[in-house]
N, C-alpha and C positions, 0 to 999 in steps of 0.2 A: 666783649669788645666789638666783636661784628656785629654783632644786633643795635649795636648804638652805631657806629658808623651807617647801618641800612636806614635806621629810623631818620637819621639826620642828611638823606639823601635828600635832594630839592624837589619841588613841584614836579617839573620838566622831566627828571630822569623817571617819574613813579607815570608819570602821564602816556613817556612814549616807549617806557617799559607795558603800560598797560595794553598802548593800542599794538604792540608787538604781539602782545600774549592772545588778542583775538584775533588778528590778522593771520599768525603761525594755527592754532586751532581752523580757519576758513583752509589755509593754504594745505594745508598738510595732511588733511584729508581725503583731498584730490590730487593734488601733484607728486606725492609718493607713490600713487596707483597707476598714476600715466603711462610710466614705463609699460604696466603690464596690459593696461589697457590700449594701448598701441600696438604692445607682443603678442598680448592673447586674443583680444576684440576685432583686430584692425590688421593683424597679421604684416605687421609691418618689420622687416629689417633690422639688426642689429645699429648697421650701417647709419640707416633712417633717425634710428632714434637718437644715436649719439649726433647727428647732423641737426635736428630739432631743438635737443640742447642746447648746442653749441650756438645754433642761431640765435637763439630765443635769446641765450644770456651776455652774446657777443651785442647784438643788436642794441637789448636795451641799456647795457655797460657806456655803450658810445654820449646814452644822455645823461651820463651820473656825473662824467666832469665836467658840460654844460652847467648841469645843475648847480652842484658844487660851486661852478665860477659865478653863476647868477646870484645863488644866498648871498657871496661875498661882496658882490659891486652891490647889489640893493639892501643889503644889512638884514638881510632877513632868511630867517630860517621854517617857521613854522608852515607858514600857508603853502608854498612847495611843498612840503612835507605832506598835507593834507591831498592837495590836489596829487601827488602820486597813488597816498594811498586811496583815492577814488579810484581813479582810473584803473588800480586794479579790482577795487571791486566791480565796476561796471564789466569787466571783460568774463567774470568767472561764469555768466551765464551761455555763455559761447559754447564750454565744453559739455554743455547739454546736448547738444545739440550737433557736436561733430561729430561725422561718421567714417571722414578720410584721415587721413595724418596731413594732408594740405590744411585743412578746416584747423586741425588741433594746434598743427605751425601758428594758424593766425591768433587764434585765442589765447596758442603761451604767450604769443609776443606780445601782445595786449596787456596780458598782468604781468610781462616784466619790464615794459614800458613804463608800467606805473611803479614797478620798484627801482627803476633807473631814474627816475625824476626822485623820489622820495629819500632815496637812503644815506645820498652827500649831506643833506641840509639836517635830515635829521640825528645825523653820524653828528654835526656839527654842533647844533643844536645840547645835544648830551655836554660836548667837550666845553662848550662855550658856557655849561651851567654850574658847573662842576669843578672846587679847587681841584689842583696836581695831585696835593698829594691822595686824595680818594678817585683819581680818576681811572684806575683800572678796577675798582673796586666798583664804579658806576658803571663800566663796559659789561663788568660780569656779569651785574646784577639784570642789564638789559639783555647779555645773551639767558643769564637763566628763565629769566619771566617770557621770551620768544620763545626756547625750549621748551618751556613748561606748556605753553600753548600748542606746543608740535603735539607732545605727548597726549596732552588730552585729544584733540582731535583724532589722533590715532586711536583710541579709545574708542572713540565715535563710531569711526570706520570702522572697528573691529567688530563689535557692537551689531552695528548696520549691516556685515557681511553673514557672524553667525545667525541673526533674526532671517535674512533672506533667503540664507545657504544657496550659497552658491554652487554651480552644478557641478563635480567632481573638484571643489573647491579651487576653481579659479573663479578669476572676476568676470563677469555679467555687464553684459552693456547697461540692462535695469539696476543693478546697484551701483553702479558706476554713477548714472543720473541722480537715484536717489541721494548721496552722497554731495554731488552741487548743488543739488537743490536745499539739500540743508546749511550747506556751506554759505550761502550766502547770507544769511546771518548774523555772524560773529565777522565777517565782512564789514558791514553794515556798522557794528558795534564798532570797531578799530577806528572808523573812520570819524563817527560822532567823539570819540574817548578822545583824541588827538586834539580836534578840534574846539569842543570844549574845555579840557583838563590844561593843554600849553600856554604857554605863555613866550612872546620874545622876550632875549632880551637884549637889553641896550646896547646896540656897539654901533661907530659910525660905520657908513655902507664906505667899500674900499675904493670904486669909482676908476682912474686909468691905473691906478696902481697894480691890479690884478691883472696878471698874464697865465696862459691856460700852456705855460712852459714848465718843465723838469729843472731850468735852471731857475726860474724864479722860485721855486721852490725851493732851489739850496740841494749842494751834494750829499749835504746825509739821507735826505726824504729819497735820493736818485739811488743809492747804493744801497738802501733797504729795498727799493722796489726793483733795482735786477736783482737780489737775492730771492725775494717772495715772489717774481715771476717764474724763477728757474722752480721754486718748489712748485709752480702752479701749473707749471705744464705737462707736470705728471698728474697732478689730478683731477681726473677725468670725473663728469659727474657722477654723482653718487648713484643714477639711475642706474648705470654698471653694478654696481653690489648691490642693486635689487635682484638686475637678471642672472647675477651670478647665485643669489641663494636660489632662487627659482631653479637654474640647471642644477644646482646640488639637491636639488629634491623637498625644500620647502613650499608645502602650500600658501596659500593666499593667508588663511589664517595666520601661520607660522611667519611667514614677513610681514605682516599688521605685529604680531609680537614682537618680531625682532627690531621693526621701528620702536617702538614704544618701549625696550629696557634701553637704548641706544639714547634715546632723549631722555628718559630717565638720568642716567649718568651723567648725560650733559649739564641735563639743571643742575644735578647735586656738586658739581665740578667748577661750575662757569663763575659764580661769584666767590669763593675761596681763590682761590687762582686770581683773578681779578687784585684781589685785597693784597694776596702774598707779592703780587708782582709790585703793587706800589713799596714793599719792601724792599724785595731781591733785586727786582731792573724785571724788566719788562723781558729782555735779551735770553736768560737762562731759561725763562717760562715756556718759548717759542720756541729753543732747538732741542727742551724735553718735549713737547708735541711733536715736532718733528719729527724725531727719535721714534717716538710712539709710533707715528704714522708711518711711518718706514720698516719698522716688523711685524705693524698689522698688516699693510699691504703684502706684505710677503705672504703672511698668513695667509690673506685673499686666497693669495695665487696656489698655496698648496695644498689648501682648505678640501677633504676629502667628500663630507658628508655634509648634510643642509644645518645639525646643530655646530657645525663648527664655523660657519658663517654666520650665526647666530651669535656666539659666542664673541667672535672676532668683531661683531659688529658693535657688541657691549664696548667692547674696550674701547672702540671707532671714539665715543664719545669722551673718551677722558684726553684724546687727542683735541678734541674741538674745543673742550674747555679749557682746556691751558693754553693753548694758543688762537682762536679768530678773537675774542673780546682783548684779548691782551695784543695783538699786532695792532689793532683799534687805536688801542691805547697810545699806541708807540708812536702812532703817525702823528697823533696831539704835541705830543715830546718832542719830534722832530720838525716842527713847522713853527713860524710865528703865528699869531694867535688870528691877526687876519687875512690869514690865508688857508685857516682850518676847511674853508667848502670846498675851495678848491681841492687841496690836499688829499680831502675823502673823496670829490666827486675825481681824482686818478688816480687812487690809491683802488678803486671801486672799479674804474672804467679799464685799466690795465686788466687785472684778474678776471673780469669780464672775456674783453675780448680773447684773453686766454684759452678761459672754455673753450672756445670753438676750435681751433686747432687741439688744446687737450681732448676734448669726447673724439672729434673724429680720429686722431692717432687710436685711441684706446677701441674702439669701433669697428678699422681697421687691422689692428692687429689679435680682435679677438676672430674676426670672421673673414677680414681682407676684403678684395671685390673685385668683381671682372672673373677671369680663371684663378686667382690668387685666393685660397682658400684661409690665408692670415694663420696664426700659429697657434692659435687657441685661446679657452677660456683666462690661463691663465696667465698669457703674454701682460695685458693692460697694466694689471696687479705688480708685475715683477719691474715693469716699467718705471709705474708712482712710486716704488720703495724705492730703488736706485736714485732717480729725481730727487727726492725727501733727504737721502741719507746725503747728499752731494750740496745740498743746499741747506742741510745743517753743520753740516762742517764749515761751509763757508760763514754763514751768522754769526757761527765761534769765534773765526780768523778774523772777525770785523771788529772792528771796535770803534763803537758811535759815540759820537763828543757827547760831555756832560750837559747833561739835559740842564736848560736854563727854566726859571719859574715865573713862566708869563703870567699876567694877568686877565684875571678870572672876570 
């Protein structure tokens, strides 16, 4: 029954599932490494890096409900979509070449400039191709095939690290470069796949209709997004549980592995989940991730040894697959049908500017700043579970009107 439902997924969803699969393979090769390549190459800050994040993904969060609003007044989805994911290729050559964390600020913000423009339209673009009832079943399918491209790429890099060996197994400013320099790529490929594989499709453009407001979007879109805000401000980027297996004593190798079973899981999770939820409701899906997420992070925090971050990181992903493609989904559900860009470009740009207040809380409370020496590694972690567990109970206590069956 799933193999027919996949096969009978539309053009659109296989196209911009594909340019996800080589775009995640470019990204995730290098931007998993950043962390340490700022930790260990550039000698930079706790502090620094969670600030780096948070700008990068505050920043370019600010253009995803632009975007968003734009697909919907010009009725279009795809060529946004495209021109994002240029723009982030063009930037990945940058990180060759940086050698401060000022340098490396510009060139994150660059490629996530291009994924602030890209991902309302093409978040849209999915929902807009797609009946109801297989639409968490398309989300999944998109986050498996992005995962699955994480994975490989970490392969890559894994690959690239032991051919190099790096010197008491951390990372090397030279394998660091080699690593962009191949990544650009499957860059390249995501952006032609997009381009030629999509297709729009027909809806009238929204024109003054469209307001870039919480209330034109309606109070259910408003009271799931102060719920997903509250879980979001615990979680800090995931460059944190890089440097945390690093202090528990995993090498460079050993985190290249422990990325790589983490998205493993993911894929294997992302499109079952997707499918189940078009059964269940969308609602039970996200406050079992939740759940999850709230006794991994605890885990984090009192995680002894480098294989139990390992271990902890495995599960990390059976949180991502029940719940990021299935909240996706939710916001399709809770919106009318033309006002999906928008809806994804602030359903995107909230969580966004999140980050930034989340990394630096988690940044700060792992190292503090000034004479304030912060509480330690495992403050961040105890923080996100609390957040998670506070903000699944609330999803629970909510109960979102019955979802109406717009047209496709």
């Amino acid at each position: 029954m799933e193999r027919k439902g996949l096969r009978g997924l539309p053009r659109n969803v296989w196209a911009v599932s594909v340019t996800s699969f080589f775009m995640d393979i470019s990204s995730e090769m290098v931007l998993n490494l950043l962390p340490l390549f700022l930790s260990t190459v550039l000698g930079t800050p706790t502090a620094i890096i969670g600030l780096i994040e948070g700008l990068a993904e505050a920043t370019s969060s600010l253009l995803k409900v632009f975007s968003g609003w734009l697909s919907d007044r010009l009725g279009t989805r795809k060529w946004l979509a495209v021109a994002g994911y240029g723009l982030s290729a063009l930037a990945k050559p940058f990180f060759y070449v940086a050698n401060t964390w000022g340098m490396v600020l510009g060139a994150r913000w660059g490629d996530r400039v291009g994924k602030g423009i890209r991902t309302a339209p093409r978040d849209a673009l999915v929902a807009d191709s797609i009946a109801p009832e297989q639409r968490g079943l398309a989300f999944g399918f998109h986050r498996a095939a992005d995962t699955a491209g994480a994975m490989l790429g970490l392969i890559i890099a894994l690959l690239v690290v032991v051919f190099l060996r790096g010197e008491g197994g951390v990372l090397t400013r030279g394998t660091f470069q080699t690593l962009v320099l191949i990544s650009l790529v499957p860059a390249a490929a995501a952006v032609l796949s997009l381009a030629i594989g999509a297709r729009e499709v027909a809806r009238p453009a929204a024109h003054e209709r469209v307001r870039v407001t919480f209330r034109g979007l309606g109070k259910p879109f408003f009271m799931f997004m102060l719920i997903v805000g509250l879980f979001d401000i615990g979680n800090s980027s995931d460059a944190f549980l890089v440097l945390r297996a690093q202090e528990r004593g995993l090498d460079l190798a050993g985190i290249l592995g422990m990325l790589i079973t983490f998205n493993l899981i993911y894929t294997l999770v992302s499109a079952p989940a997707g499918a189940l939820s078009d059964r269940i409701g969308r609602r039970q899906l996200i406050v079992g991730g939740w759940l999850a997420y709230a006794a991994i992070y605890l885990g984090f925090a009192l995680a002894g040894k480098g294989w139990h971050v390992w271990a902890l990181y495995a599960l990390y992903g059976v949180y991502y697959g029940l719940a990021y493609g299935t909240a996706k989904a939710m916001v399709a559900d809770l919106v009318p049908a033309h006002l999906r860009g928008t809806a994804y470009g602030t359903y995107n740009t909230v969580l966004g500017v999140l980050d930034l207040p989340a990394s630096l809380i988690a940044g700060l409370l792992w190292q503090g700043a000034g004479r304030w020496a912060g509480f330690g590694a495992s403050a961040p972690f105890f923080f996100g579970a609390g957040a998670a567990l506070l903000a699944a109970v609330m999803l629970m206590l909510w109960q979102p009107p019955r979802v109406a069956t717009p047209q496709v």
